[in-house]
C-alpha positions, 0 to 999 in steps of 0.5 A: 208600655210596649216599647219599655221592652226596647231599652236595655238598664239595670234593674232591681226586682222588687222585695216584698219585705214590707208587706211581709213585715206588716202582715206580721205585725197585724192580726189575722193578716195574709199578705197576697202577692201577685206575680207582676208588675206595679200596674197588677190591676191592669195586667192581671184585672180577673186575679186582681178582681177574684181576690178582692172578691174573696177579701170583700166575702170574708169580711163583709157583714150580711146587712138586712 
């Protein structure tokens, strides 16, 4: 991965139109993005996992 920084090309930055079109289509959507690249999940792991943490409290149900 660090040598992709060695080549020069084109290159377009991603829209987020999609998940913007349908968070706002669903109810009670929030659309998270975080800023970086495809590979979130390896280069932000602690934002990535803080969010899904948070996503899970919201709407787990207490199983007793």
């Amino acid at each position: 991965m660090a040598s992709l920084r060695n080549y020069a090309a084109a290159t377009l930055e991603d829209q987020v139109i999609n998940g913007r079109i349908l968070a706002s289509g669903l109810r009670d959507a929030r659309l998270e993005a975080v800023d970086c690249g495809h590979l979130f999940v390896l280069t932000r792991p602690a934002e990535t996992a803080r969010r899904a943490e948070h996503f899970i409290a919201q709407h787990s149900r207490t199983l007793s």
